[in-house]
N, C-alpha and C positions, 0 to 999 in steps of 0.2 A: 504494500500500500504506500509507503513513504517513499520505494524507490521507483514509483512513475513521474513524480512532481519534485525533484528534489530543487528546485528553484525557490516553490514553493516553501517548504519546510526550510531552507535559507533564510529566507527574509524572515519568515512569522519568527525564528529564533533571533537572528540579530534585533527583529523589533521589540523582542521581551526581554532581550539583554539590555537593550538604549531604555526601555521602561526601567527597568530595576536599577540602571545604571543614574537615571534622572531621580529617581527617589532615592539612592544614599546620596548621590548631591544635596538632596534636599533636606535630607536627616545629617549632614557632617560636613554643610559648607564654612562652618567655625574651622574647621581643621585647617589643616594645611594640605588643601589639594589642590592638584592641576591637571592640565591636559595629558599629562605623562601617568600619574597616577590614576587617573580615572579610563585610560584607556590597558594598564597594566594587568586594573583592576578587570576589565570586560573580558579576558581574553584572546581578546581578539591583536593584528597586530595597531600599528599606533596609527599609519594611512589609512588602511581598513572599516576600523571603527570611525576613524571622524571624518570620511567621508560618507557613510553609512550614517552617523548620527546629524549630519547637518540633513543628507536627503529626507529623514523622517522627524526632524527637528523643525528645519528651515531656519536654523542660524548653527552656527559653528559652535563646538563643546566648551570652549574658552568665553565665548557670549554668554551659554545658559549659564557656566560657573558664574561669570558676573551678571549677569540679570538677577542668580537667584538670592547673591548675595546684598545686591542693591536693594531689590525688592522687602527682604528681610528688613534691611537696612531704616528704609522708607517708614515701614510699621515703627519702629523703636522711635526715629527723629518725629514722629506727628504722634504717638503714642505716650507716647516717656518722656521725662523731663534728664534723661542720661545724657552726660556731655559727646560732641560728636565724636570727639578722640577713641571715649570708651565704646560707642557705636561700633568705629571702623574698626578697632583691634577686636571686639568680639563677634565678628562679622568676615574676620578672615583676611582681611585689609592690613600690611606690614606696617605702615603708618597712616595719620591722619591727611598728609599730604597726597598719596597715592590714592585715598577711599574719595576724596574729593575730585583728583583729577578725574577719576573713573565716573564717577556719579553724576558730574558736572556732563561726561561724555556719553553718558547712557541719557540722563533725563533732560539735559541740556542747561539745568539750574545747581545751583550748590546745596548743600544738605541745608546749609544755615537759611538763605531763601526758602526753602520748603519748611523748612521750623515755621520761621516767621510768621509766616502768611498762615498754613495748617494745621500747628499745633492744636492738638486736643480736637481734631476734628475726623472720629475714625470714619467715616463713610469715605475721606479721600484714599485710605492707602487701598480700597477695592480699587478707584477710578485710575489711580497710579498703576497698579498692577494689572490692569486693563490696556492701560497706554501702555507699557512695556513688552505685554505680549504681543499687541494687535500691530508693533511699528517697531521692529528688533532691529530698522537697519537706523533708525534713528531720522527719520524723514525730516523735511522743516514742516509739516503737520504737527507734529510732537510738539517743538519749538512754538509753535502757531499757536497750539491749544491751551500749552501750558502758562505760555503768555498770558493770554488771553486772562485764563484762571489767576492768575497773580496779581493782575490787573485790576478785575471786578471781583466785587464782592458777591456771596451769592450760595447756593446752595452746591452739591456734588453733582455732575451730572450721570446720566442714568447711565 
């Protein structure tokens, strides 16, 4: 049964290794991982896998690691009242300089801008984590909307 389609049975397996491999990212992006370790970990070899995980990703394994740690990131800065520093070091970020440059080039703003404006207002970190998924190459839509949101005052949109 398995050796008429083994095409088939390739992909469904690389697809639930990039699955499991996307959930320890998601459970131990504190740690100290990267595209070397997370492809060491799959398996598979290191070209292999991360062209396989961008085709069923649609961004690169080095993106989702910082998306997912941005994203985390995001929650804590409009959540918490925890200084950014302690943000970026417990978020996987070597220093507070690096978590910025990154963030600033993921969401196009600084952590300390998204405090300002969003603190204590959790309906935005859905609308963030929204924008991050729906625009991973970082369009000036992003720039555009987030703008926009900084600008006026007003409610989360849907």
């Amino acid at each position: 049964m398995f050796d008429e389609h083994p095409d088939v049975n390739a992909c469904s397996l690389i697809n639930h290794v990039i699955k499991e491999m996307t959930g320890w990212i998601s459970h131990n992006y504190t740690d100290d991982i990267n595209v070397v370790s997370v492809t060491q970990r799959s398996g598979y070899s290191h070209w292999y896998f991360q062209k396989k995980f961008q085709e069923v990703v649609g961004i690169t394994l080095a993106q989702y690691i910082r998306h997912v740690r941005v994203q985390k990131s995001i929650q804590q800065i409009i959540l918490t009242d925890m200084k950014i520093m302690d943000i970026a070091l417990g978020n996987g970020f070597n220093n507070q300089q690096v978590f910025t440059r990154i963030f600033k080039k993921t969401v196009k703003f600084t952590p300390g801008q998204i405090r300002r404006r969003f603190h204590g207002k959790p309906e935005w970190c859905d609308y963030f984590n929204r924008v991050l998924l729906n625009d991973s190459e970082n369009s000036p839509s992003l720039k555009k909307a987030v703008g926009e949101l900084l600008q006026t005052p007003g409610t989360a949109p849907v």
